[in-house]
C-alpha positions, 0 to 999 in steps of 0.5 A: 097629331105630331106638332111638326104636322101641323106646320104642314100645308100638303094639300093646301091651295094658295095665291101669293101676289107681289111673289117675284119681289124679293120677300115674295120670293122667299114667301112662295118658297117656303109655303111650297116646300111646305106642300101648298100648290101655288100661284103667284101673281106679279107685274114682272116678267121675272115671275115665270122665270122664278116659277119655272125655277121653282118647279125644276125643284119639284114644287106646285107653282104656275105664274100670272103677270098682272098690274094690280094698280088696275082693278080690272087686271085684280079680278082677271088675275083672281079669277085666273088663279081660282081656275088653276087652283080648282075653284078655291084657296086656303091662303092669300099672301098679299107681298106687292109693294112699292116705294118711292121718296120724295120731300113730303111738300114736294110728293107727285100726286101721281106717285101717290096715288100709284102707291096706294093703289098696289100697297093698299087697294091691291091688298084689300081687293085681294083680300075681299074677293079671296075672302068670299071664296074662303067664307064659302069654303069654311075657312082660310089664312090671310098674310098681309105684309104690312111694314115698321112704316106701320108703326113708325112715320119714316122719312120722305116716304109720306105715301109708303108710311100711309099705305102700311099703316093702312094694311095694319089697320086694315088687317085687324078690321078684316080679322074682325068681321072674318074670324068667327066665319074662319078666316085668320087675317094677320100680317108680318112687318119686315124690318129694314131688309134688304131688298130692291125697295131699299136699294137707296136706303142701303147704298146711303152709309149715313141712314145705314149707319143710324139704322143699324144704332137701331138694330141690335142683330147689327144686319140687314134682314133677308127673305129667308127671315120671313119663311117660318113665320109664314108657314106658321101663319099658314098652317094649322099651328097659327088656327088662333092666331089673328088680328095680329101685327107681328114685327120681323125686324132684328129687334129694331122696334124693342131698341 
């Protein structure tokens, strides 16, 4: 087999929730130009102007709009998706997240516990329910989108630092119970991008100013960034490949 075949996804069936944010945008792209038929769930209305966008490019995309801080509306939207993708999936992109900042002895408990629902709940009940399909099915690729908030505390973002170093943790503990059923669970951690999650980080000059002493590509990371990793991590080329955390992040954590 030619290397290149093995990054393809041709034939391929996958959910990407959170697909309409900026990073989740950039994901669905790349694994449907890759070749997979795609759904992408999301809470934004956004979601069926991008699909229709992807597909007057000629890609397999159909959208859901979902609140997946309701579990109820997960496993309506699950459901949906399998529907259209003909009753299985070969990948889950797990991309919904939100932020928010306040002094940590001043964080609403209101805004937490929305935080951890999308950022964690979200991403373990997707994995659980896609996880039984793929179990069924013999196998599967899992992309979780974890965070440098995975490795490093942050500042006034007690909530997001929490819910991302969950979703590491949670990574590797799925990757342990579903690897020997062949299910490679992994996720990516976006360095400092720029996205509407970090609009005020970006317009503050002095915590960008400190950001960049940490990143030697001197840039703010983009979507584009995130694309060949993903289809690597989807395709067969990434088949051991798992349990993994794998920073994007210009070189920020080497610094």
């Amino acid at each position: 087999m030619n290397i290149l075949d093995k990054f393809s996804l041709k034939g391929k069936k996958a959910i990407v929730v959170g697909g309409a944010g900026d990073l989740g945008k950039a994901m669905v792209e790349a694994i449907s130009q890759a070749g997979a038929k795609t759904v992408v769930i999301d809470f934004d209305q956004r979601v069926f102007d991008i699909c229709d966008e992807f597909k007057a490019d000629g890609l397999d995309v159909s959208a859901i709009q979902a609140d997946v801080s309701q579990i109820e509306q997960i496993k309506e939207s699950y459901a949906t998706s399998l529907d259209i993708l003909g009753g299985t999936v070969d990948i889950l992109i797990n991309s919904a997240g939100i932020q928010r900042r306040y002094p940590s002895e001043d964080f609403p408990e209101q805004e937490w516990s929305k935080v951890i629902a999308i950022n964690l709940d979200a991403t373990f009940y997707y994995c659980k329910y896609a996880g039984n399909t793929m179990i069924e099915n013999g196998g599967g690729k899992i992309i979780n989108i974890a965070s440098l908030m995975s490795f490093l505390g942050g500042i006034t973002i007690p909530a997001y630092a929490a819910s991302k170093g969950g979703v590491g943790q949670l990574t590797k503990a799925l990757s342990n119970d579903w690897a020997a059923k062949g299910i490679c669970v992994n996720a990516i951690a976006p360095g400092y991008m720029d996205t509407q999650l970090n609009t005020a980080l970006i317009n503050d000059k002095k915590r960008t100013d400190e950001v960049f002493m940490r990143v030697p590509m001197k840039r703010w990371g983009k979507g584009e960034d995130l694309q060949g990793l993903t289809v690597f991590l989807a395709s067969e080329a990434s088949d051991y490949v798992t349990g993994t955390v794998i920073p994007v992040d210009g070189g920020y954590l080497g610094r």
